[in-house]
C-alpha positions as CSV (number, residue, x, y, z in Angstrom):
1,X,140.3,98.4,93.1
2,X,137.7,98.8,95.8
3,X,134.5,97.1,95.3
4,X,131.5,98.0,96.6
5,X,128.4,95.6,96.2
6,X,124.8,96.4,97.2
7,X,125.7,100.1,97.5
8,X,123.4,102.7,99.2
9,X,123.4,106.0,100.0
10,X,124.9,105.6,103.6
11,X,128.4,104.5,101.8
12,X,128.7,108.0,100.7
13,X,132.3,109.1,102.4
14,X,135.7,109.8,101.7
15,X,137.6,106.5,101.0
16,X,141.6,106.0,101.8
17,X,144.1,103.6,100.2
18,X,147.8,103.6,102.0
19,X,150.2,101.4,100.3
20,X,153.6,100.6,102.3
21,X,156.5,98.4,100.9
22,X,160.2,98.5,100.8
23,X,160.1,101.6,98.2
24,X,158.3,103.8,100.7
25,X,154.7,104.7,101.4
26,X,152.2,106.4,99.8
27,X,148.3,107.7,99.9
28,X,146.0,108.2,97.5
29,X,141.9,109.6,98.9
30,X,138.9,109.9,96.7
31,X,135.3,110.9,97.8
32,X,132.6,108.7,96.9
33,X,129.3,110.2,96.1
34,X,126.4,108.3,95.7
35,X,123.7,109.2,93.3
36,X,120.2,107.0,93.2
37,X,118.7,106.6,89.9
38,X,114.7,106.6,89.7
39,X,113.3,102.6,89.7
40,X,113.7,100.6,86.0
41,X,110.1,99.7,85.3
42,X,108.7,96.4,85.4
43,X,108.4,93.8,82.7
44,X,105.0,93.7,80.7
45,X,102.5,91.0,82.4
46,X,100.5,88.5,81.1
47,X,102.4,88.0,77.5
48,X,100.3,85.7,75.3
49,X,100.8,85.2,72.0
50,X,98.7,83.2,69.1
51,X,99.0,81.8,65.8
52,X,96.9,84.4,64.2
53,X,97.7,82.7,60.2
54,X,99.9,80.5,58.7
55,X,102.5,83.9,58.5
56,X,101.4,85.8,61.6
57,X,100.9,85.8,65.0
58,X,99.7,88.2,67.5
59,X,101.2,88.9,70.6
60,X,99.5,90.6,73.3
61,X,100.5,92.2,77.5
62,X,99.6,94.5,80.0
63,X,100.9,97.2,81.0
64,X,103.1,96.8,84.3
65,X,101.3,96.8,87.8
66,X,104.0,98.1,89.6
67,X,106.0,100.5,87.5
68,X,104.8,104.0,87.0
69,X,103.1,103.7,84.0
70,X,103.8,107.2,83.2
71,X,107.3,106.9,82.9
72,X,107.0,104.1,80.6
73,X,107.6,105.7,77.0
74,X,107.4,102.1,74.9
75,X,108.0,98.5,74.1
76,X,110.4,96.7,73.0
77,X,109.4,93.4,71.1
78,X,112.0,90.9,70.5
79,X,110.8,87.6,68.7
80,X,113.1,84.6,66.8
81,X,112.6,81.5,65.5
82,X,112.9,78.8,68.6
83,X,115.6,76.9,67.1
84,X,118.0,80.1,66.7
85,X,120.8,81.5,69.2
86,X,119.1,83.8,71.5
87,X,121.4,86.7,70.4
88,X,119.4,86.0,66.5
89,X,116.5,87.9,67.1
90,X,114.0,90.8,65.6
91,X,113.3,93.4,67.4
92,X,110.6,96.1,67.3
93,X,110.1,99.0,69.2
94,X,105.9,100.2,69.7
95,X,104.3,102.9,71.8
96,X,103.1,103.0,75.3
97,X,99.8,102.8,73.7
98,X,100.3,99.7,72.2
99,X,99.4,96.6,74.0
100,X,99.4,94.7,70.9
101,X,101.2,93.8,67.8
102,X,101.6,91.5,64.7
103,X,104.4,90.3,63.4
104,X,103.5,89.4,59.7
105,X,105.5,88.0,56.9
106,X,106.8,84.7,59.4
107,X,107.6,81.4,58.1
108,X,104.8,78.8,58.2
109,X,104.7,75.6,60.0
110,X,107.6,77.7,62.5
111,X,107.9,77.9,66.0
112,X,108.8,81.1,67.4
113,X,110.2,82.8,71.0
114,X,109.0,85.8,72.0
115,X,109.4,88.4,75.0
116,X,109.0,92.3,75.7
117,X,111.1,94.9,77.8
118,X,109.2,98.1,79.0
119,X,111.4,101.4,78.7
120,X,111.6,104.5,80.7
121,X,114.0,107.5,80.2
122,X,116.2,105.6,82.5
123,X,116.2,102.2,81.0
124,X,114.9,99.2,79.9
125,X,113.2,96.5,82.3
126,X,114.1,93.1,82.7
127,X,112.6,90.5,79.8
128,X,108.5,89.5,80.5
129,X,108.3,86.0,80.6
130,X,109.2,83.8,77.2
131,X,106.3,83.0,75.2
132,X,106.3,80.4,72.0
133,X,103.2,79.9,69.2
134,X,103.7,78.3,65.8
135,X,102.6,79.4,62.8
136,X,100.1,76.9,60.7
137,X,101.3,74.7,57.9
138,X,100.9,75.3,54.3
């Protein structure tokens, strides 16, 4: 196995393995050819999010400075309650457009995580920063 960490363009080449033990010798050559993909985009910035009723709340971002915005074809909104396994979670995708959202029918008097991923045609950003709010009581 040949391992190659940090890779750029300039390890492009033809790569040789020669084994030798009592059984003989043998080669094996493969050419390496390195492809860059475009940039993932940037997580959303400044996530906030509110207790907008005892069953909603609204979570709000920007879009990301330093991604190109145009490549950015949605959202992905991921929210669970703050005492669940992160891998329990609700997830909703929104457009571009949208730099806003309510999640409705929630449980009251509950503390919730949220974050948001921005995605391109190449992939999905890292995770904006976690944000909590808690719905009223009853």
């Amino acid at each position: 196995t040949l391992i190659i960490n940090h890779i750029t363009s300039s390890d492009e080449a033809i790569y040789q393995c020669i084994a030798k033990n009592s059984a003989g010798t043998n080669q094996a050559s493969a050419r390496l050819a390195v492809t860059l993909s475009q940039e993932l985009p940037e997580p959303p910035e400044d996530v906030q999010a509110e207790a907008v009723s005892r069953n909603a709340i609204r979570l709000s971002w920007r879009e990301p400075a330093l991604s190109l915005t145009e490549e950015i074809i949605g959202y992905v909104l991921h929210i669970r309650r703050a005492t669940d396994p992160e891998g329990k979670e609700f997830q909703e995708a929104v457009s571009k457009t949208a730099f806003q959202h309510v999640f409705t029918n929630l449980e009251s008097d509950t503390t919730y995580s949220m974050y948001i991923k921005s995605y391109s045609p190449v992939g999905a950003s890292s995770p904006s920063r976690l944000v909590t709010a808690t719905t009223a009581g009853q």
